[in-house]
C-alpha positions as CSV (number, residue, x, y, z in Angstrom):
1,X,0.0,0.0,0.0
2,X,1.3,3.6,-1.0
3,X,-0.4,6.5,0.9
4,X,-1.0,9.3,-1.4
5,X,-2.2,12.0,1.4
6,X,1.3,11.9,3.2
7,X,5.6,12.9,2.2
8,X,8.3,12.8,4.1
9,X,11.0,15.1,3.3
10,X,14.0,16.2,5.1
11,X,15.8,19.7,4.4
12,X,20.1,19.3,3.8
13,X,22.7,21.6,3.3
14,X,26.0,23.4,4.3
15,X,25.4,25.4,7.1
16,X,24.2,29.1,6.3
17,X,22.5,28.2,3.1
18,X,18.9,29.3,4.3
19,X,17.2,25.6,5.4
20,X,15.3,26.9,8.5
21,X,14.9,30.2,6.6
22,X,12.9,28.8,4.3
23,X,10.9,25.9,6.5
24,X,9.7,29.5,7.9
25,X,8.1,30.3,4.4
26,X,6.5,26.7,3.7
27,X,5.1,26.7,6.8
28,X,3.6,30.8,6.8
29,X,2.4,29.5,3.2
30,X,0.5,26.8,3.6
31,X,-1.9,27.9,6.4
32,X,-0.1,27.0,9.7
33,X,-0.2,30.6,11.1
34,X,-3.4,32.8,11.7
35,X,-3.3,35.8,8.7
36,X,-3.2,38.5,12.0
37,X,-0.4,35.6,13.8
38,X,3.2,37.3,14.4
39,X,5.9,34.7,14.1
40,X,9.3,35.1,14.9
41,X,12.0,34.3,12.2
42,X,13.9,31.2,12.1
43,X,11.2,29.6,13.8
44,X,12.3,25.9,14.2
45,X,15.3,27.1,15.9
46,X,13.6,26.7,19.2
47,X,16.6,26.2,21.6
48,X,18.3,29.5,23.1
49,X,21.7,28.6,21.8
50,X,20.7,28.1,18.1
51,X,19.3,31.8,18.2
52,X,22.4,33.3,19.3
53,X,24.7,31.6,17.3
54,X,22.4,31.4,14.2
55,X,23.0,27.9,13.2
56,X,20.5,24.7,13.7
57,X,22.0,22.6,16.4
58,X,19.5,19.9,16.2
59,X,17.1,18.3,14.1
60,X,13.9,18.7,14.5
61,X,10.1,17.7,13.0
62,X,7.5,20.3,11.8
63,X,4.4,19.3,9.0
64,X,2.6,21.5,6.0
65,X,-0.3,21.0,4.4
66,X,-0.7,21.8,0.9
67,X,-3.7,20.6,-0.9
68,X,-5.2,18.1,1.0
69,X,-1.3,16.2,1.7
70,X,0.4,16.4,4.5
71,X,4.1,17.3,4.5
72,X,6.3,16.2,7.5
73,X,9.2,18.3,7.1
74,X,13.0,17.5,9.5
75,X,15.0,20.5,9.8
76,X,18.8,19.4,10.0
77,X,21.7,20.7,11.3
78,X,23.8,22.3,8.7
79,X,27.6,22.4,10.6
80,X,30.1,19.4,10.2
81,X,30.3,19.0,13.7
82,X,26.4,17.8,14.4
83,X,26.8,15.4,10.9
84,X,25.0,12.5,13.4
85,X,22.2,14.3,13.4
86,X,21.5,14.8,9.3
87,X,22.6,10.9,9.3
88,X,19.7,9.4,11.4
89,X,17.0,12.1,11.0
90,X,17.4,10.4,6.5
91,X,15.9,6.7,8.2
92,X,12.9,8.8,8.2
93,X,12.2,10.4,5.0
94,X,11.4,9.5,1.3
95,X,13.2,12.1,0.1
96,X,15.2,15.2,0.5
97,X,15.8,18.7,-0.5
98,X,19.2,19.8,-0.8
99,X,19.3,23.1,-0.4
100,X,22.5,24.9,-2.4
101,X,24.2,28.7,-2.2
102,X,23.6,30.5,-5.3
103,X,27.0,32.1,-5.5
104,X,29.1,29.6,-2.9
105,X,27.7,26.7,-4.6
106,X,28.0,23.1,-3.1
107,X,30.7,23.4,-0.1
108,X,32.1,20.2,2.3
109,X,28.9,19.7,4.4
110,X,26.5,19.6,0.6
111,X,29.3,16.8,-0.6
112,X,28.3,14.8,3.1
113,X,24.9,14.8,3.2
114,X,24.0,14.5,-0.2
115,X,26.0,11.5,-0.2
116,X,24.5,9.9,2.8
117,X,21.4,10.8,0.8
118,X,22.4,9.4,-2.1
119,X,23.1,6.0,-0.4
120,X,20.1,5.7,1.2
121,X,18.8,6.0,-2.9
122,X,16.4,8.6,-1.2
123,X,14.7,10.9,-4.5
124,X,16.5,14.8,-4.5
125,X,15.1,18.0,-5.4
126,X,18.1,20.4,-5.9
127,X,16.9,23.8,-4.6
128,X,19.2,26.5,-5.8
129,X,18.4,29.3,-2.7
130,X,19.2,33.1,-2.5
131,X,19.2,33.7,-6.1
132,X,18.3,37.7,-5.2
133,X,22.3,37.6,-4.1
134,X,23.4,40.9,-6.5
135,X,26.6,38.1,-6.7
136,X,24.5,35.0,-7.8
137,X,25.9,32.7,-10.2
138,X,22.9,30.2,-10.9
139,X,24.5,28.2,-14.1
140,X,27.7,28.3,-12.6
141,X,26.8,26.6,-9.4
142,X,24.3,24.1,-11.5
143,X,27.0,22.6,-13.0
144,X,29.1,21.7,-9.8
145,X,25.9,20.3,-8.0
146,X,25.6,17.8,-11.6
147,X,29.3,17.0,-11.1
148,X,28.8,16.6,-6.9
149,X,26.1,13.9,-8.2
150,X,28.9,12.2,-10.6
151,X,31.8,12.1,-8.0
152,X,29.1,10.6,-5.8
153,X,28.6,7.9,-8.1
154,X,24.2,8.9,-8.6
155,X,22.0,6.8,-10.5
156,X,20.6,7.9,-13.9
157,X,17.3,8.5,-11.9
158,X,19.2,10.6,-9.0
159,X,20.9,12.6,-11.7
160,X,17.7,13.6,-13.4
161,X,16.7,15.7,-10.2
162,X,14.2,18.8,-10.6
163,X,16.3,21.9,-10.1
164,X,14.1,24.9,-8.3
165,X,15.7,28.4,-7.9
166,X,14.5,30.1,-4.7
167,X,14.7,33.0,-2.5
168,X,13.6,31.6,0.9
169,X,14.4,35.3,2.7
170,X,11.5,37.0,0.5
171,X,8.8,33.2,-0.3
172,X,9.5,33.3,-4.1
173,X,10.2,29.9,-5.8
174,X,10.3,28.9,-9.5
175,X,11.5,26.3,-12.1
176,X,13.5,29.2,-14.5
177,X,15.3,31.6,-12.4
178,X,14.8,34.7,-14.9
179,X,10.8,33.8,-13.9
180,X,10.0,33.2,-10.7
181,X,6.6,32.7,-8.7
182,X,5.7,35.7,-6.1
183,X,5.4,32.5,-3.9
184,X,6.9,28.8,-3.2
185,X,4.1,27.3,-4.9
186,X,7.0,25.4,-7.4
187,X,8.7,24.3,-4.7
188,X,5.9,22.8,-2.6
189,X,4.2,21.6,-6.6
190,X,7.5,19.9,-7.0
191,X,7.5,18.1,-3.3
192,X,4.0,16.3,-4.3
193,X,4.6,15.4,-8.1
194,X,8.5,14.2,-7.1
195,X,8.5,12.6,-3.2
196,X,6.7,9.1,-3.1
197,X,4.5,8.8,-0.6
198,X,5.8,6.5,2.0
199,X,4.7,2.4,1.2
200,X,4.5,-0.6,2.9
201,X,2.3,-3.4,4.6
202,X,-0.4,-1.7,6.8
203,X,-2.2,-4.7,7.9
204,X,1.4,-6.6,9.2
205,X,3.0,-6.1,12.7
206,X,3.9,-3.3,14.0
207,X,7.8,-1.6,12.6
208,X,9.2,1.4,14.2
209,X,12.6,3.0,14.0
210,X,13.9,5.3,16.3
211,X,15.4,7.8,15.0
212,X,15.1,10.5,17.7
213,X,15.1,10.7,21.4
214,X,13.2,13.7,23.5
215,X,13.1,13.7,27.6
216,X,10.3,15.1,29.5
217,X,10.2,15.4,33.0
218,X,6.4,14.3,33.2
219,X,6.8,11.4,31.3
220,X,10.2,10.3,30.5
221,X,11.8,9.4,27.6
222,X,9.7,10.3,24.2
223,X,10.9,8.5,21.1
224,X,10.4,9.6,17.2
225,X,10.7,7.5,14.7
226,X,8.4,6.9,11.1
227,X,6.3,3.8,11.2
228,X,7.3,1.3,9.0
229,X,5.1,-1.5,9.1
230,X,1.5,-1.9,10.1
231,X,-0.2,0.9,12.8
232,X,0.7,2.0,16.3
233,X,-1.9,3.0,18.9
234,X,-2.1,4.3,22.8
235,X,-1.8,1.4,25.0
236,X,-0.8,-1.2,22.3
237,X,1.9,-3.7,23.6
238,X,5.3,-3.6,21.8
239,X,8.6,-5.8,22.7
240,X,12.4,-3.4,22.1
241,X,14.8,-4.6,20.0
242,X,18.6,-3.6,18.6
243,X,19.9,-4.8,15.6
244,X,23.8,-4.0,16.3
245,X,23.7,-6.0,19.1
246,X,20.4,-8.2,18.5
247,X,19.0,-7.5,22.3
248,X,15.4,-7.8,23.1
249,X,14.0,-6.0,25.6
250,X,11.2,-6.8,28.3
251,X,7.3,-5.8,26.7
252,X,6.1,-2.1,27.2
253,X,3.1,-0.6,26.9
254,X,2.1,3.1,24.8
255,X,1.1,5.1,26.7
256,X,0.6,8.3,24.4
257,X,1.0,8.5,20.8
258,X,1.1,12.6,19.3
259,X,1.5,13.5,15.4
260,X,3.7,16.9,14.5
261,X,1.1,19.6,13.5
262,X,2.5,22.8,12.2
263,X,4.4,23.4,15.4
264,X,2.4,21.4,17.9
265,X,2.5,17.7,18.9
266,X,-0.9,16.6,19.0
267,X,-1.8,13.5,21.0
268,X,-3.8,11.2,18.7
269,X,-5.2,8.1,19.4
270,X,-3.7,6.0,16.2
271,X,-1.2,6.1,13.8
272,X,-0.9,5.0,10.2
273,X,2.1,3.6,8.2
274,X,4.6,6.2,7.1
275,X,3.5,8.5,9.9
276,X,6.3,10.5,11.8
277,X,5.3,9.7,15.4
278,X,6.3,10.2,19.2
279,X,5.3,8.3,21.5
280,X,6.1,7.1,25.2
281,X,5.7,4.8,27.6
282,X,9.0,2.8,26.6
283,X,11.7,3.2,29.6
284,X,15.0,2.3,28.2
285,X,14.9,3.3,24.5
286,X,17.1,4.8,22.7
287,X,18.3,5.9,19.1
288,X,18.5,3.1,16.8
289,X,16.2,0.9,18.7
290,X,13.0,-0.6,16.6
291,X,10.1,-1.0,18.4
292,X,8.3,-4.2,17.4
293,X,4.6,-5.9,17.5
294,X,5.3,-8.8,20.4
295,X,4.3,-11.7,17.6
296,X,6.7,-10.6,15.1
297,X,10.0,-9.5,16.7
298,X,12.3,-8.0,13.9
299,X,15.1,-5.1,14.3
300,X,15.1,-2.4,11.1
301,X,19.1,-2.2,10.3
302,X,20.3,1.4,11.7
303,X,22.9,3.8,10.2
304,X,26.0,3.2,11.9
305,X,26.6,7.1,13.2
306,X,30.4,8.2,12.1
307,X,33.1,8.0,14.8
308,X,34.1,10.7,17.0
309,X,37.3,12.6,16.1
310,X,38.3,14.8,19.7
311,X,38.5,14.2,23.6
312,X,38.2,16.5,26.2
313,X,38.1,15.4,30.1
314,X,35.4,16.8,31.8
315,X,36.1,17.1,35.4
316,X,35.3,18.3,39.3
317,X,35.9,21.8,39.9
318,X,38.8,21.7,42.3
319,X,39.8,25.6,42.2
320,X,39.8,28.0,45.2
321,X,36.6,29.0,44.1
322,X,35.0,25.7,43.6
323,X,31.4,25.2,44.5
324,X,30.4,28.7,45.0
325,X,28.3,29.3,41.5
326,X,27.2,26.3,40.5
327,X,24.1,24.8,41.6
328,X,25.3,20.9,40.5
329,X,28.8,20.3,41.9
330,X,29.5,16.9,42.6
331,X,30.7,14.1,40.4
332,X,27.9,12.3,40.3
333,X,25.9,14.6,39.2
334,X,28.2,15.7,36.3
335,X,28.3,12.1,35.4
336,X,24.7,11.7,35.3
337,X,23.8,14.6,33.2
338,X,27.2,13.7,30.4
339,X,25.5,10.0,30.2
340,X,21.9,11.7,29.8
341,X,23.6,13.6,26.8
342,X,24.5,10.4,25.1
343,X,20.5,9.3,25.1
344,X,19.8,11.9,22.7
345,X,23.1,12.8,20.9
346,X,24.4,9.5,19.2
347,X,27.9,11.2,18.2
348,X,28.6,11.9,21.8
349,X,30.8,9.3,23.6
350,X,31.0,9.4,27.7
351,X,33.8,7.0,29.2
352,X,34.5,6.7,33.5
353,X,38.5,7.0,33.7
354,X,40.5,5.8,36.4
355,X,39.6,9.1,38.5
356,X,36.0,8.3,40.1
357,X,35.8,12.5,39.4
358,X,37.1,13.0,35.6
359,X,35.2,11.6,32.6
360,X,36.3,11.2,28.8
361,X,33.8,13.1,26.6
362,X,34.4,12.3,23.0
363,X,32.6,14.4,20.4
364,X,32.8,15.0,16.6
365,X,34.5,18.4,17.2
366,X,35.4,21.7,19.1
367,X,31.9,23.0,18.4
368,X,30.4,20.0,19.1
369,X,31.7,19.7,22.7
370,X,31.2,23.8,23.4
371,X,27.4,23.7,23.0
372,X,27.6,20.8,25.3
373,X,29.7,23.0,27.9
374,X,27.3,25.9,27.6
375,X,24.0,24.0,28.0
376,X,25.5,22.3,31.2
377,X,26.7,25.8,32.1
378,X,23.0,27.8,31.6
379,X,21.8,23.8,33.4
380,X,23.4,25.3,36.4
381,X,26.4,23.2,36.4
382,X,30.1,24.2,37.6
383,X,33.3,22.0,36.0
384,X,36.3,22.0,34.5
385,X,37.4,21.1,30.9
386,X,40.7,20.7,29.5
387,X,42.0,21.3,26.3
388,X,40.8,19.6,23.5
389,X,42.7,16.5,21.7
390,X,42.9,14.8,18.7
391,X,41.6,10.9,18.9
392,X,44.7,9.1,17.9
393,X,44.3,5.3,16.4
394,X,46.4,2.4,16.3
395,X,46.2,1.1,13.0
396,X,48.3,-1.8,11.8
397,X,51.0,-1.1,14.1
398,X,51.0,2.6,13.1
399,X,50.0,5.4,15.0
400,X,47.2,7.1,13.0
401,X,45.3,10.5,13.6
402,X,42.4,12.1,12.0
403,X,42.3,14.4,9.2
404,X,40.0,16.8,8.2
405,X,38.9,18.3,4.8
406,X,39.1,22.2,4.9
407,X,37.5,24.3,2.5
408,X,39.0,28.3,3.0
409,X,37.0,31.1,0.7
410,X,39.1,34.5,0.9
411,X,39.9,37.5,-0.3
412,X,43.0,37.4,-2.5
413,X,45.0,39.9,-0.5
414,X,44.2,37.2,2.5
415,X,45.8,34.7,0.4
416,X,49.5,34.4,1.6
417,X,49.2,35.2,5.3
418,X,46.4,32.2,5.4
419,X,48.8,29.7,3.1
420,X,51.9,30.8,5.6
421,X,49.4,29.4,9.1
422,X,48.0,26.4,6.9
423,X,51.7,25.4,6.3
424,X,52.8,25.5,9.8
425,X,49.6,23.7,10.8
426,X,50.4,20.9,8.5
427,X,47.5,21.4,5.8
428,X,48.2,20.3,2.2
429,X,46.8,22.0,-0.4
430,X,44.9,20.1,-2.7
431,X,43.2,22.5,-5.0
432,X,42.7,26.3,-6.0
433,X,40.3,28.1,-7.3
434,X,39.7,31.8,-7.9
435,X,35.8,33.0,-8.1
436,X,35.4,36.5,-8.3
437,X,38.0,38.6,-6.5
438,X,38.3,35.5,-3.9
439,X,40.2,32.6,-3.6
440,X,38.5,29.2,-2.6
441,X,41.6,27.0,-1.3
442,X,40.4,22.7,-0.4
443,X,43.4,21.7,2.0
444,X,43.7,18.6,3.9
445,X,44.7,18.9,7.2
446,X,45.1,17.0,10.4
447,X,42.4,17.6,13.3
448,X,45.2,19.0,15.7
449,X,45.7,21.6,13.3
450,X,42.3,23.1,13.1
451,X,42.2,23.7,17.0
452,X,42.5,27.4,17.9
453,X,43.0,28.7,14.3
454,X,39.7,30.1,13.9
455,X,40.5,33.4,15.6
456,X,43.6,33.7,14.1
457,X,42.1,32.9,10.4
458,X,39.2,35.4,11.4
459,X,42.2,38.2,12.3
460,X,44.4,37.0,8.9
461,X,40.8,37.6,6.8
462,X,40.0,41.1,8.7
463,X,36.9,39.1,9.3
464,X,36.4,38.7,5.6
465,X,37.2,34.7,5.3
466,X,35.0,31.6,5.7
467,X,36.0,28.6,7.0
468,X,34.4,24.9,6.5
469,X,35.6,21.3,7.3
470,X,34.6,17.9,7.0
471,X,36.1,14.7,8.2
472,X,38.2,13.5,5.7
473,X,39.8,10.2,7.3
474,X,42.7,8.7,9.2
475,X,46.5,9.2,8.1
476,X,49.8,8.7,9.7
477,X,50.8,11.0,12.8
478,X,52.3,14.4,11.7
479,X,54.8,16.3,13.7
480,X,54.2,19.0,16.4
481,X,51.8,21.5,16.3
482,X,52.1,24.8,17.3
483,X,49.0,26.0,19.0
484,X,49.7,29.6,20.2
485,X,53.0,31.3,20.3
486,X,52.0,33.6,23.1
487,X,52.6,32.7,26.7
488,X,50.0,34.0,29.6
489,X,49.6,36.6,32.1
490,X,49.4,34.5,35.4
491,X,47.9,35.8,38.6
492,X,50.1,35.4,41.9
493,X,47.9,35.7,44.7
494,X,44.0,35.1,46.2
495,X,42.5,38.6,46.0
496,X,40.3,41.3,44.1
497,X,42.0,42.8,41.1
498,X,42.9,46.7,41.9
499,X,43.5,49.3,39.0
500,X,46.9,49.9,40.0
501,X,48.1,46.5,40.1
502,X,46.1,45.9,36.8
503,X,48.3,48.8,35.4
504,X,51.7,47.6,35.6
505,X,50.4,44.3,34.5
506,X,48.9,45.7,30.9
507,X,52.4,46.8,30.1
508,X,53.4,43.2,29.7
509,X,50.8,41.9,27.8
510,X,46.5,42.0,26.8
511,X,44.5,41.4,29.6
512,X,41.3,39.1,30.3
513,X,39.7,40.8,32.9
514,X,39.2,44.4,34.6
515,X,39.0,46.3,37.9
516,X,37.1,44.4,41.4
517,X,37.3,40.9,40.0
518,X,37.9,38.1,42.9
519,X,41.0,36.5,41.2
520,X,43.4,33.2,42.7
521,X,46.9,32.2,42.3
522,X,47.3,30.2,39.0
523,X,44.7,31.8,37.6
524,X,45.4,32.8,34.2
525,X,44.4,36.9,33.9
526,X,45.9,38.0,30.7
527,X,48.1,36.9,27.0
528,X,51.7,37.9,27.0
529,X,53.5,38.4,23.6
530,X,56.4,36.3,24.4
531,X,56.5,32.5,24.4
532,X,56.8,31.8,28.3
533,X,53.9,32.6,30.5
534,X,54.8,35.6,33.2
535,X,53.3,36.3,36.7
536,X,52.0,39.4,37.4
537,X,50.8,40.3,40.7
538,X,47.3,42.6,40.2
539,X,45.7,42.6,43.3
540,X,48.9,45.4,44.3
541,X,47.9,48.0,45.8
542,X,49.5,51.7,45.8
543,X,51.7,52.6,48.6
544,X,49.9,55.0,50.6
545,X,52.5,58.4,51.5
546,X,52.4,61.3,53.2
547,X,52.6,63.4,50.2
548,X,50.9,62.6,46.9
549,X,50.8,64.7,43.5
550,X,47.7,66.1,42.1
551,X,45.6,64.2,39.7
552,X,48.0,60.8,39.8
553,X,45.6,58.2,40.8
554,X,43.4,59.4,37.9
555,X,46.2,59.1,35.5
556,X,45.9,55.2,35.9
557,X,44.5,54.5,32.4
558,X,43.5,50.6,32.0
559,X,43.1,49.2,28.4
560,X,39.7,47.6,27.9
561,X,39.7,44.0,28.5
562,X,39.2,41.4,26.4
563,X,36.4,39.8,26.7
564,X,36.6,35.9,25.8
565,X,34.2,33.8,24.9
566,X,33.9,29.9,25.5
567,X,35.1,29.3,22.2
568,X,38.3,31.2,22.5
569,X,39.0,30.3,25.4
570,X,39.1,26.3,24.3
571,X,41.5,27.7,21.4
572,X,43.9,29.5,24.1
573,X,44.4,27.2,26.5
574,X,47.5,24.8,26.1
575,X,48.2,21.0,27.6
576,X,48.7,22.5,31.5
577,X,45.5,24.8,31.2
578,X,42.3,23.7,32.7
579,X,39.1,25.5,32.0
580,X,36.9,26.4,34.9
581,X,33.0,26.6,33.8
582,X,30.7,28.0,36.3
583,X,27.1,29.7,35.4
584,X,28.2,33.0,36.0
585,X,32.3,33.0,34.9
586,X,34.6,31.3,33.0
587,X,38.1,31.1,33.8
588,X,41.4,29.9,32.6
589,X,43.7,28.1,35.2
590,X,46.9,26.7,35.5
591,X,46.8,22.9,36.1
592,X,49.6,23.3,39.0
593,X,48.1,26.4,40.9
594,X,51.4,27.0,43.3
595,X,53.8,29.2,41.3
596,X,56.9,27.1,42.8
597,X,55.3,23.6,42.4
598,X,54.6,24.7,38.8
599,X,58.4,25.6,37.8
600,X,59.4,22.4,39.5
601,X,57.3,20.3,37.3
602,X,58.7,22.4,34.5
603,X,62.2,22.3,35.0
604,X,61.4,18.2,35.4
605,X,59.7,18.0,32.0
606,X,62.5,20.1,30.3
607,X,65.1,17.5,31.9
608,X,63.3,14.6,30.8
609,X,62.6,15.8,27.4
């Protein structure tokens, strides 16, 4: 049986391309909002963190209707580092619509998930977005998404996708870019004649794959998934089942079964094959599982989720100021809420080390692990990180570490300054391309190289340059990598910061923080220019005298401080930094507070090494 009434489609591209942009305009056009309703932009990205940072973090379900059919629709993370997400959410869908830059064209994170798309054999409609750019280059950048589908090794059927040119800022679609619709009625036209509706046995036992995992405090875990086979109801029972390790689970019960409406989740009392469900009742499930009629016990076969590529240990606060912020302190409760992470995130990796209060967190990259560490942070939870590594393999005997594929667009006065940093990182450039009055550089370059460049590349670029990577593979171990050449500005004593002691301390370097801040010993307060980290004492006060010159105090002028954010501060800190995360601060701290135990271990390392 093929259902007619339903699609399933899920929205790919590189990140910034305009996906949840234009989910906003398919949903204002087919009559999910009230005429008089005001609706915020970027309207799927629901979380706090996704709104700052302008980027979709995870995926997430939304439906349409358009003539009678109903469109379930996945918005999907766009950034390299959340890949695990695109890769499961596709399980769901029939087909997708890969959404492609008008003037960047396809970029690392296109070449991914089309792929993953492609082997799946899900159907493609190519949607060529912000053709209004004054810089667009529509034939230009139809030709590298025909030879993307080439390199990928498409079918003849693949290759004949429908192209659509859009503008998902101002709702305009249309099959000829010179003649476009004053609406996406193309676009959505194209969804119905080119998506099959979803097929398959609706009178056999029930089939469903998790693909998604939501928690509720009420009532536990929530799992999504699209029914396969046969129909799922409240209270029906169902038996869990794995098909990487072939576990069944005791029988459950449903205990509520919704349907995605617009932006709602309505509680229905049945479900039909190819629906997009959540449901709960099921205590243990998790991604991947399939949830099975009791009579017919079978597990669907589940994407296995790419590897993770970096490590950070996530650990007790232990500074001075330890326990004072937070409102979760203890390890247990840092290790309950880093394994409650892994429920729903199936790139994340949690391991216990030998330390009953540090834990190995294993993610796809830097990004990847901050949003983690800013969550837990808003949460209410206080810890320390430390720098992040590169996962190094054994393979064969040889020592192996990951390599990533990095895409550079920038201005051609950019050019050699970028190519001099990409050298001494270790990047190879594989090809070279000028478009415009830019230059887009493909370099392959190992994982340790990438970490803390991005300021640097953003200060090289005046702000101008755009970065992208993708994993790329594992290749032998390259040499050392410089991460900073600048040493830090360490604080000597327990105290609040005073403008004179500040003062003195700014001649030697930048500094982090400003005037009446509670500061400790090892605490890191500033960058110095030269290699070795200095101490600077800058809770010194001003002798007090007898006689004292007019107007001296207020010639104290301090600098500005520089105000980091999470992100550069896991791109400054080095192998004997720790960073300490509270809800209200973040600091940078020594490993070795004492300032004599600290030159000790020094002077021990340089004699060993």
């Amino acid at each position: 049986m093929q259902r007619h009434d339903l699609r399933n489609i899920a929205i790919i591209a590189h990140v910034d391309h305009g996906k949840t942009t234009l989910v906003d305009q398919l949903l204002k056009q087919s009559d999910n909002f009230r005429a008089n309703q005001t609706v915020q932009d970027r309207v799927m990205d629901s979380n706090d963190l996704e709104r700052e940072r302008g980027i979709t973090i995870l995926a997430k379900n939304t439906s349409a209707m358009y003539h009678g059919v109903k469109i379930n629709i996945v918005d999907t993370p766009g950034h390299a580092d959340f890949g695990g997400e695109v890769e499961r959410v596709l399980k769901m869908v029939n087909g997708v619509l890969l959404l492609v830059d008008s003037f960047e064209g396809p970029m690392p994170q296109t070449r991914f998930v089309l792929q993953k798309a492609l082997e799946l054999n899900l159907r493609v409609i190519v949607a060529i977005n912000k053709i209004d750019r004054p810089d667009a280059r529509p034939d230009e950048v139809i030709d590298e998404v025909l030879e993307l589908f080439m390199e990928l090794d498409a079918s003849d059927e693949q290759m004949d996708s429908p192209f659509i040119f859009c503008s998902a800022r101002t709702g305009v679609a249309g099959k000829d870019y010179n003649d476009l619709a004053s609406n996406m009625t193309p676009l959505l036209d194209t969804i119905l004649d080119y998506i099959p509706g979803p097929e398959g046995d609706e009178e056999g036992p029930l089939q469903v794959l998790v693909s998604s995992v939501d928690y509720n405090e009420y009532v536990g875990r929530i799992a999504i998934g699209r029914i396969e086979r046969g129909r799922l109801w409240q209270n029906q029972d169902i038996v869990l089942c794995d098909y990487h390790d072939g576990s069944v689970r005791q029988k459950s019960k449903i205990t509520a079964v919704y349907q995605f409406n617009g932006l709602k989740r309505d509680p229905v009392m049945e479900a039909a094959i190819g629906d997009i469900v959540a449901f709960s009742g099921i205590e243990n499930v998790t991604i991947g599982n399939t949830v099975c009629a009791p009579e017919a016990v079978e597990a669907i076969p589940f994407v296995k989720i790419s590897e993770p590529t970096v490590e950070m240990t996530f650990s007790v606060n232990d500074s001075p100021f330890a326990g004072q912020e937070g409102k979760y302190v203890t390890s247990r409760q840092l290790r309950d809420r880093l394994y409650k992470e892994t429920l729903k995130d199936v790139s994340l990796r949690v391991q216990d080390t030998d330390s009953s209060e540090a834990f190995l967190v294993l993610g796809r990259g830097e990004m990847h692990l901050s949003i983690l560490i800013e969550n837990m942070r808003r949460e209410g939870y206080e810890f320390q990180v430390s720098t992040p590594r590169a996962l190094i393999r054994e393979i064969d005997g040889i020592k192996q570490e990951p390599y990533e594929e990095l895409t550079i667009d920038v201005p051609e006065d950019s050019m050699g300054a970028v190519m001099e940093k990409m050298g001494n990182r270790k990047g190879e450039l594989q090809s070279m391309e000028k478009i415009g009055n830019r230059m887009k550089m493909v370099y392959i370059i190992p994982t340790r190289g990438l970490f803390g460049y991005r300021g640097e590349f953003l200060t090289d670029t005046r702000g101008e340059g755009i970065m992208n990577y993708l994993f790329y593979g594992y290749g032998p171990l390259k040499g050392d990598i410089v991460k900073r050449a600048n040493g830090a500005l360490i604080a000597f004593e327990k105290g609040e910061s005073i403008t004179y002691g500040l003062y003195n301390a700014q001649e030697r370097g930048t500094l982090f923080i400003g005037a009446g801040v509670q500061v400790y010993g090892g605490m890191v307060v500033g960058a110095s220019p030269r290699t070795e980290d200095l101490v600077v004492n800058v809770c010194k006060k001003k002798q007090a005298t007898n006689t004292r010159a007019a107007g001296s105090d207020e010639a104290l002028r301090l600098s500005p401080p520089v105000q980091m954010s999470l992100e550069q501060c896991l791109e400054f800190i080095q192998e004997d930094d720790l960073l300490e995360i509270t809800p209200q601060n973040i600091r940078i701290r020594k490993k070795i507070l004492d300032h004599a135990q600290r030159m000790k271990q020094l002077k021990r390392s340089q004699n060993n090494g």
